[in-house]
DSSP file (Angstrom, degrees, kcal/mol; ACC not computed):
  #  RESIDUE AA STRUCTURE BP1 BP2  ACC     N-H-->O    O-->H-N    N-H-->O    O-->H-N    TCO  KAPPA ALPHA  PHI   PSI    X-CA   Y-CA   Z-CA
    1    1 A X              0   0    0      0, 0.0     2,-0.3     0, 0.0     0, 0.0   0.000 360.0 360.0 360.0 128.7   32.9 -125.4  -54.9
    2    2 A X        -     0   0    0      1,-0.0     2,-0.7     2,-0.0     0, 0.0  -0.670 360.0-126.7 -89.6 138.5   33.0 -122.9  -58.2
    3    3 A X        -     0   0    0     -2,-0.3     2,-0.7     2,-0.0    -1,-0.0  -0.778  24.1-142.3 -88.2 118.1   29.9 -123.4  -60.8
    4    4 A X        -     0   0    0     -2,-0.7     2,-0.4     1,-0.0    -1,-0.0  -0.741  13.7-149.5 -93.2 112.6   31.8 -123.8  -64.2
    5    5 A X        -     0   0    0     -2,-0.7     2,-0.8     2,-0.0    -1,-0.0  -0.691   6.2-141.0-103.9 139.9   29.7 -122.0  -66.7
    6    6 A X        -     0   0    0     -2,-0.4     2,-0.7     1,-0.0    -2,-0.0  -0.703   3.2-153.1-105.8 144.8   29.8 -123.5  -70.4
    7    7 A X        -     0   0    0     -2,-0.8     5,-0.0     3,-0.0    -2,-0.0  -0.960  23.6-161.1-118.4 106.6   29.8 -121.2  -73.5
    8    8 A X     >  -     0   0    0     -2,-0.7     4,-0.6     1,-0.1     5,-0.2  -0.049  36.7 -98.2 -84.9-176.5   28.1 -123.2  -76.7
    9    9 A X  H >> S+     0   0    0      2,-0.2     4,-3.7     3,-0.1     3,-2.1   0.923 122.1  57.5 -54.9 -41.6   28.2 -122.7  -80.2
   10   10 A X  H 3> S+     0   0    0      1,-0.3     4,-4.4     2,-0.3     5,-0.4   0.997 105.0  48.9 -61.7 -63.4   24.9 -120.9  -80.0
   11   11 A X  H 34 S+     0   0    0      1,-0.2    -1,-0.3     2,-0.2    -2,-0.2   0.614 108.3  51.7 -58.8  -2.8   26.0 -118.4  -77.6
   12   12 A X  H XX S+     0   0    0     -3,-2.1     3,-4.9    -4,-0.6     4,-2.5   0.877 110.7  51.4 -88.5 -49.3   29.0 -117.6  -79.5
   13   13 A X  H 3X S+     0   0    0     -4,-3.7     4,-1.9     1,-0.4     5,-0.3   0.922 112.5  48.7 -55.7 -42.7   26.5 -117.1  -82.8
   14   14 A X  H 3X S+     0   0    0     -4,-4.4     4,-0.8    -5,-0.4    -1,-0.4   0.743 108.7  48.2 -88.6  -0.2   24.5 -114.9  -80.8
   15   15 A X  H <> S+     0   0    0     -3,-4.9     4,-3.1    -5,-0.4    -2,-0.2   0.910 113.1  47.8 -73.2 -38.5   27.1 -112.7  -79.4
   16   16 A X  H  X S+     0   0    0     -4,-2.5     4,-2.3     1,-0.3     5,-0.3   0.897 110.8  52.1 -65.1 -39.0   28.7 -112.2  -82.7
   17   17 A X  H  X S+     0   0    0     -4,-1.9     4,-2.0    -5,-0.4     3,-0.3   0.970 116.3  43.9 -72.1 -50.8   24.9 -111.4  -84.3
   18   18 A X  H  X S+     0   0    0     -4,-0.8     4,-2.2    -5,-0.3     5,-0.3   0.947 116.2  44.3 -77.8 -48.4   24.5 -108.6  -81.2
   19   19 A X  H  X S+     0   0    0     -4,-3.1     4,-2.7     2,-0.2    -1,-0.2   0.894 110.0  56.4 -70.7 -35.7   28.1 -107.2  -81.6
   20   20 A X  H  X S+     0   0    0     -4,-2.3     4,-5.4    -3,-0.3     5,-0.4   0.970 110.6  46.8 -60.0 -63.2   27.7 -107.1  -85.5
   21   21 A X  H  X S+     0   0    0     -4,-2.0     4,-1.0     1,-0.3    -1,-0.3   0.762 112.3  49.4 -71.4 -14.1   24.4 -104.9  -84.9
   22   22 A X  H  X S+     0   0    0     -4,-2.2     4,-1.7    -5,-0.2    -1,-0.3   0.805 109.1  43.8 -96.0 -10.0   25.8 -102.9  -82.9
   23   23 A X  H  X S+     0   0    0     -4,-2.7     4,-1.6    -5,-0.3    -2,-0.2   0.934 112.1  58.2 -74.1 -26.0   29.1 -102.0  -84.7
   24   24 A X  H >X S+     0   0    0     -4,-5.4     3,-1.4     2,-0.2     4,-0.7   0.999 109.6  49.6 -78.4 -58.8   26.5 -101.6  -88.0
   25   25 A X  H >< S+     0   0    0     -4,-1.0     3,-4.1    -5,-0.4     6,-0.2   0.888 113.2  44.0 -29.7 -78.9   24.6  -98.7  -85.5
   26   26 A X  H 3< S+     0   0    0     -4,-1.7    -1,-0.2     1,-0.3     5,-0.2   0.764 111.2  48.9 -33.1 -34.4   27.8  -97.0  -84.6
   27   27 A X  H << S+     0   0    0     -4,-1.6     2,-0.7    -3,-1.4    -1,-0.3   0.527  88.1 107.6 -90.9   9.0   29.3  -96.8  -88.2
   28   28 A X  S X< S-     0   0    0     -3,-4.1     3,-1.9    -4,-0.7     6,-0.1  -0.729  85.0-112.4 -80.5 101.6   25.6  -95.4  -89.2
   29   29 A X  T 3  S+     0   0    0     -2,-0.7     7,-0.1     1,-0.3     6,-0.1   0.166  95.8   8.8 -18.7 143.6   26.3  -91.3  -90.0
   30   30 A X  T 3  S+     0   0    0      1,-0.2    -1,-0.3     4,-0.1     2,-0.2   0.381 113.5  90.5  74.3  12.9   24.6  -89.1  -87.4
   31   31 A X  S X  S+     0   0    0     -3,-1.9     3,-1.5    -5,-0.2    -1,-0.2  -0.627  82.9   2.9-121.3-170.6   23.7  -91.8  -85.2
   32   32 A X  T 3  S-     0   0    0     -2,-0.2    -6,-0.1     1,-0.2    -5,-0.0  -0.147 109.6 -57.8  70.3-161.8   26.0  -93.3  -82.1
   33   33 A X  T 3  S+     0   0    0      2,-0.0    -1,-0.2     0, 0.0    -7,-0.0   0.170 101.5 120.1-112.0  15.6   29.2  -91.8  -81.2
   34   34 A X    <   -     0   0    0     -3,-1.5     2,-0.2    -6,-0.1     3,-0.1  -0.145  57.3-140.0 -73.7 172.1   30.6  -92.5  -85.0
   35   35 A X        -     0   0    0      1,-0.1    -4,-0.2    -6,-0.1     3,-0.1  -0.600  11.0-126.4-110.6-170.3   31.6  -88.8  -86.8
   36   36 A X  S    S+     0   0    0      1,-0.4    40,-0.7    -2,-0.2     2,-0.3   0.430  94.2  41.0 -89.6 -31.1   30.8  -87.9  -90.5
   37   37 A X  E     -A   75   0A   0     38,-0.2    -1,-0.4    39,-0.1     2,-0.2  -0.995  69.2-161.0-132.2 148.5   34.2  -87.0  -91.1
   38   38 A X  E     -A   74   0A   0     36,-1.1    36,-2.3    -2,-0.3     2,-0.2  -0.697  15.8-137.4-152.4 138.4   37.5  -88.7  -90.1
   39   39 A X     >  -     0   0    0     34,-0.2     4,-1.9    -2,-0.2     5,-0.2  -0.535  45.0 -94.5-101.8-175.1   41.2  -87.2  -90.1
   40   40 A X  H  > S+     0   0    0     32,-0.3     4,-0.8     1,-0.3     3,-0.4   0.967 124.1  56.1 -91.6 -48.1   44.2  -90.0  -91.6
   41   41 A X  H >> S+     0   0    0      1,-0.3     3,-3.3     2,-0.2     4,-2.6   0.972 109.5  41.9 -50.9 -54.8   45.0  -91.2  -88.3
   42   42 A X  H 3> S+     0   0    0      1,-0.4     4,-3.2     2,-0.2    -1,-0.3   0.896 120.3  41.9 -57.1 -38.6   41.7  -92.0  -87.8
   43   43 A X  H 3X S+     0   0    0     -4,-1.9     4,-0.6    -3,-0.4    -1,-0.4   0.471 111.1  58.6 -76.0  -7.7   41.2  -93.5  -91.4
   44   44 A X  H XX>S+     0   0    0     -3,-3.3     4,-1.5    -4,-0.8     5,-1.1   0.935 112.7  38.5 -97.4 -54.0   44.6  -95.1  -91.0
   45   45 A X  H 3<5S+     0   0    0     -4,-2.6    -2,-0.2     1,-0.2    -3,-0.1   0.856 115.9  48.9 -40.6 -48.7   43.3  -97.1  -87.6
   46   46 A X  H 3<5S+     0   0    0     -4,-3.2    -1,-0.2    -5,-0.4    -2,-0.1   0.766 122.3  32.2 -91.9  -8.1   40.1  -97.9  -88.7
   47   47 A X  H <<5S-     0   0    0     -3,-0.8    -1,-0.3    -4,-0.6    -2,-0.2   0.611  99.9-134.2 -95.1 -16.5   41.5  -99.4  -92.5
   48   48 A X  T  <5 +     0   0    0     -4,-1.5     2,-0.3     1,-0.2    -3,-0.2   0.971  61.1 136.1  56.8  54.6   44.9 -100.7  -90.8
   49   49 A X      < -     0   0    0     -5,-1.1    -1,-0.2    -6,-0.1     2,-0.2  -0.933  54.9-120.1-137.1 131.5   46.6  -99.4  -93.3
   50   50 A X    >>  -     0   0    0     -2,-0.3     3,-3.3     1,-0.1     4,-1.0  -0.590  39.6 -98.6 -89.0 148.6   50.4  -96.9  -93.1
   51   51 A X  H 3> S+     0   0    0      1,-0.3     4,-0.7     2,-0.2     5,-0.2   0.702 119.5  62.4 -44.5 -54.1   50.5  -93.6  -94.3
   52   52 A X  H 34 S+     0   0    0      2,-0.2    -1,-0.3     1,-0.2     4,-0.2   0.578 101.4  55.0 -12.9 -33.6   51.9  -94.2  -97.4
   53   53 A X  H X> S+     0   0    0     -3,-3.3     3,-3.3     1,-0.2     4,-1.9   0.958 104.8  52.5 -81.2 -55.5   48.8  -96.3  -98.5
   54   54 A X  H 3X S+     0   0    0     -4,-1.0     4,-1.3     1,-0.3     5,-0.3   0.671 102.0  52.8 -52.6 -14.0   46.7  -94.1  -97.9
   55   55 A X  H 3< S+     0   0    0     -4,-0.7    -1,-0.3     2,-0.2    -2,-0.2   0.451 109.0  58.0 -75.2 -16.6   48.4  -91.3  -99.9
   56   56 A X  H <> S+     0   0    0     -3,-3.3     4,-2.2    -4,-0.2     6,-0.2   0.758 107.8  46.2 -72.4 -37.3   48.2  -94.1 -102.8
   57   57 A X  H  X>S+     0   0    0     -4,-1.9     5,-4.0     2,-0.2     6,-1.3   0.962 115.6  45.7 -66.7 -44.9   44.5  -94.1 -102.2
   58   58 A X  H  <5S+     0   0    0     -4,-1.3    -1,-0.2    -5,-0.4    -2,-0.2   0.805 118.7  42.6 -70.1 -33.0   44.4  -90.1 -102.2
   59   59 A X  H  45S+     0   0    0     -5,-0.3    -1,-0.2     1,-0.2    -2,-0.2   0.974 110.1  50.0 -71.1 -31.4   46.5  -89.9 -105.2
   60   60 A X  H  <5S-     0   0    0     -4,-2.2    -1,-0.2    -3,-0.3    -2,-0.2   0.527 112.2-120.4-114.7 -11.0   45.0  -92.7 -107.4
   61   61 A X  T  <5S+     0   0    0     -4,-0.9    -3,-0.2     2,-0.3     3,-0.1   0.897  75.5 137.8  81.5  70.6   41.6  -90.7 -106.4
   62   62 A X  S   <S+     0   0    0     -5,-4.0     2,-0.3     1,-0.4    -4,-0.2   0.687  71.8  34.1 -95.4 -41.6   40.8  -94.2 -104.9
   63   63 A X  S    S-     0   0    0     -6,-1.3    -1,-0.4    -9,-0.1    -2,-0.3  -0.989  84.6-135.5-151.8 141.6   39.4  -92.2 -101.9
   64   64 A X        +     0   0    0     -2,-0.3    11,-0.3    -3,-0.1     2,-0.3  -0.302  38.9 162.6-115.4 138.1   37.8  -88.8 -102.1
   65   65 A X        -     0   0    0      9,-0.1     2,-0.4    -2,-0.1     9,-0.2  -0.965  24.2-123.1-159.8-143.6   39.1  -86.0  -99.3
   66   66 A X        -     0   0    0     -2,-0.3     7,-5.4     7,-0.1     2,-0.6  -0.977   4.4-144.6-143.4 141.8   39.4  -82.4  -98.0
   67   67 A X  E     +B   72   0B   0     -2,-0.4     2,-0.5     5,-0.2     5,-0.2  -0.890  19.4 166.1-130.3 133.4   41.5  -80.1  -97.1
   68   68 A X  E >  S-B   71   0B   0      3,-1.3     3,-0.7    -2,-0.6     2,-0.4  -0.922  70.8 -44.0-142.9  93.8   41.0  -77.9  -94.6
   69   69 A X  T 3  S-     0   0    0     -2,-0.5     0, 0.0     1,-0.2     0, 0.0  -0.583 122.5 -29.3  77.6-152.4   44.1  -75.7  -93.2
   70   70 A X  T 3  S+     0   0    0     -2,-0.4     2,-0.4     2,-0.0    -1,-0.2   0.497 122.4  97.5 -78.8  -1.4   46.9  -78.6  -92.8
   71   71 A X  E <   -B   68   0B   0     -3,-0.7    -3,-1.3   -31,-0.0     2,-0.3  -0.743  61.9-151.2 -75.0 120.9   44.5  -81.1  -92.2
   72   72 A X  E     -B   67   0B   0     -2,-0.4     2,-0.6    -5,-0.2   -32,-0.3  -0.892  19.9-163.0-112.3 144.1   43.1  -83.7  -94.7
   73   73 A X        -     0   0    0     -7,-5.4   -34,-0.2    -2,-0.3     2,-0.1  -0.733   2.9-156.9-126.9 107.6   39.4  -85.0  -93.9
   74   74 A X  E     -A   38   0A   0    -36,-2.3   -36,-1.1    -2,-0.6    -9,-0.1  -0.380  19.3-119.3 -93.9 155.9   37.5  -88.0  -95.2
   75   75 A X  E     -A   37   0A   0    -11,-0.3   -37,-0.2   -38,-0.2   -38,-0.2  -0.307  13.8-148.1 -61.6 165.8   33.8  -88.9  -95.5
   76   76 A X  S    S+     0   0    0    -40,-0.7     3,-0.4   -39,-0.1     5,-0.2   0.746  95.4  63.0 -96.3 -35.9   33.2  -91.6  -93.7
   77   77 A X  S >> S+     0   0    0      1,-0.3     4,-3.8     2,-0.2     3,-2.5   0.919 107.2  43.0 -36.9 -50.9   30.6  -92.5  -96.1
   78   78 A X  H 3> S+     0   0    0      1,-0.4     4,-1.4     2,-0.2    -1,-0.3   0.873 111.0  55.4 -70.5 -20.6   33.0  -92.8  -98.8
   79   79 A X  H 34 S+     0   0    0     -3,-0.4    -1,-0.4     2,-0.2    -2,-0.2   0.238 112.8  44.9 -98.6  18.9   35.6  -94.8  -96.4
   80   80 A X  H <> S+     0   0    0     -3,-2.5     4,-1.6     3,-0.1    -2,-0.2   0.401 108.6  55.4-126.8 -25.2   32.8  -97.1  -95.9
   81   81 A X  H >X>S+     0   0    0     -4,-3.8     3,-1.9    -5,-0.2     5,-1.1   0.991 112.8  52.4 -59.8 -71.1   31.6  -97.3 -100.3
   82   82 A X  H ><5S+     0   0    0     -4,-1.4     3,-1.5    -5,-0.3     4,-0.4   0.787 103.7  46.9 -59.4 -50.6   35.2  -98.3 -100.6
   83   83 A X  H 345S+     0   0    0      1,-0.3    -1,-0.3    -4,-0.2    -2,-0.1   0.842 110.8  56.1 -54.5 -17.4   35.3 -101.2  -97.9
   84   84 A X  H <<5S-     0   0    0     -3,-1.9    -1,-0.3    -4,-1.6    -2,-0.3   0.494 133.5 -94.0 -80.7  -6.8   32.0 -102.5  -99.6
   85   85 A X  T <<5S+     0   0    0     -3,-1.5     2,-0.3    -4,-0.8    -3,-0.2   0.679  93.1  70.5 105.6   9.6   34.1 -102.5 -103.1
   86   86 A X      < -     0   0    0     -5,-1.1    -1,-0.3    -4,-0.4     2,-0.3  -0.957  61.5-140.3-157.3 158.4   33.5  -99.4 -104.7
   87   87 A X              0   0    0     -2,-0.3   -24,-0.1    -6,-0.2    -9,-0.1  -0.952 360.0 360.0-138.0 162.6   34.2  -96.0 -104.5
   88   88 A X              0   0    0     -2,-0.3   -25,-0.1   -26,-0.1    -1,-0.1   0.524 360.0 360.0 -99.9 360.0   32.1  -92.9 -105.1
């Protein structure tokens, strides 16, 4: 005989409250395995967004980045002001 384990409301609300605090650790600058700065793939994954939007974003100076060699590089800070509603 198998023991059939039951998953409540509660336990969903406290996974989601533990997963929440830890993705808010990770996305914290210097702390985790998160970077400071991000190349457009990365910024393209983590907004779900196609290269073309993001080149609207760079262009409309909607989001701030650098270029370094052939490379373009975003804050993360600044990719994170923008999801919050605002950009710096």
């Amino acid at each position: 005989m198998t023991a059939i384990d039951l998953i409540t409301k509660e336990d969903l609300r406290q996974f989601k409250n533990e997963m929440l605090t830890e993705m808010k650790h990770l996305l914290k600058p210097g702390l985790g395995q998160s970077k400071r700065w991000l190349k457009s793939y990365e910024v393209r994954k983590l907004l779900n967004i196609s290269p073309g939007t993001l080149q609207n974003l760079r262009v409309n100076s909607t989001l701030r980045y650098t270029k370094i060699g052939g490379l373009l590089y975003y804050k993360l800070e600044d990719i994170q002001a923008l999801l919050e509603g605002g950009s710096k």
